[in-house]
C-alpha positions in Angstrom: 93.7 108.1 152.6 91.1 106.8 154.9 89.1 103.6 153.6 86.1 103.0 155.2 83.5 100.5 154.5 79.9 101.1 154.9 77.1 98.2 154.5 73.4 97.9 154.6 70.9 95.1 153.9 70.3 95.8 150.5 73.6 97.9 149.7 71.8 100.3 147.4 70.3 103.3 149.4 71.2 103.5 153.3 74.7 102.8 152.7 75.5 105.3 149.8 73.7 107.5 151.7 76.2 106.9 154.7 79.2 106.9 151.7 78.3 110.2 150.8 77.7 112.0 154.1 80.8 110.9 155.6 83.0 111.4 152.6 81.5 115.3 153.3 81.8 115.6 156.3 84.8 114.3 156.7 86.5 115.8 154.1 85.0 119.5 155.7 87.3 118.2 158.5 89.6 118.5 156.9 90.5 114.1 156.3 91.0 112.3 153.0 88.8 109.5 152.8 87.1 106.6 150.6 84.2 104.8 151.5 82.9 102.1 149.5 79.2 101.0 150.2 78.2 97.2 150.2 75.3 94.5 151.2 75.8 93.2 154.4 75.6 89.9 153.2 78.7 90.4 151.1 80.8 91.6 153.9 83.7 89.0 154.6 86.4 89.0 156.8 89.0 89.0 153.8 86.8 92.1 152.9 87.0 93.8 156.1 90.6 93.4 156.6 91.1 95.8 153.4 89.9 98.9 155.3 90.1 101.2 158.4 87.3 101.6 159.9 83.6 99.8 159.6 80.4 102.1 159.2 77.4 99.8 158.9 73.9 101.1 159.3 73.4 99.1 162.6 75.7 96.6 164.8 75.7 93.3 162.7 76.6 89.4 163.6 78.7 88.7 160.6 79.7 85.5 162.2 83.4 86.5 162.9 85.1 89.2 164.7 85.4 92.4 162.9 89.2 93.6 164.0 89.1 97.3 162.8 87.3 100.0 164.7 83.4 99.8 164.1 81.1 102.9 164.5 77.5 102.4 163.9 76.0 105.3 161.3 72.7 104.7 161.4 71.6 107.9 162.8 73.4 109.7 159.9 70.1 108.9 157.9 67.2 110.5 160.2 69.5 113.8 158.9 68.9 115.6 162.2 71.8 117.4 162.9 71.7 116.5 166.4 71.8 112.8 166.4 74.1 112.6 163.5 77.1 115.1 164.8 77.8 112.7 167.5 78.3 110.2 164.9 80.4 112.4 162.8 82.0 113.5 166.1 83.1 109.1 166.8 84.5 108.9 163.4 86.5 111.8 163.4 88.4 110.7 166.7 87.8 107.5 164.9 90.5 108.6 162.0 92.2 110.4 164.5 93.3 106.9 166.6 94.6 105.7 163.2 97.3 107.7 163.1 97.2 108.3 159.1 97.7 111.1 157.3 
């Protein structure tokens, strides 16, 4: 299982719309994975260092280093196929640097 952690300012609607397209898409490739959708304000290191990869709606300052790999989703909510398959395209070979099954 995958565990990714998705974050926008409110935590409400731009990250659980991230949460769920990934979790389709990704699972249409054929991956098993978890994301959990939070307020960016919320997002701690201690937080961080529980999952695999980082999917906030834009590049944030969180005011310490984030050490997993970080792909930006934003474009995953203009849902036009063409600026969100490169995105889905990042986090597949993402997953695929992991080396988890």
């Amino acid at each position: 299982m995958i565990k990714i952690l998705t974050a926008c300012g409110a935590g409400v609607n731009s990250s659980h719309q991230i949460k769920d397209a990934l979790e389709e898409e990704m699972k249409n490739r054929g991956f098993d994975v978890s994301c959990e959708a939070v307020m960016i304000k919320d997002v701690t290191e201690e937080m961080v260092s529980k999952f695999d990869i980082f999917a906030p709606i834009v590049k944030p300052d969180l005011g310490f280093k984030v050490t997993i790999p970080t792909v930006d989703c934003g474009p995953i909510l203009y849902r036009i196929p063409v600026m969100a398959q490169p995105v889905y395209d990042q986090m597949e070979e993402t997953i695929r640097t992991l080396n988890k099954k």
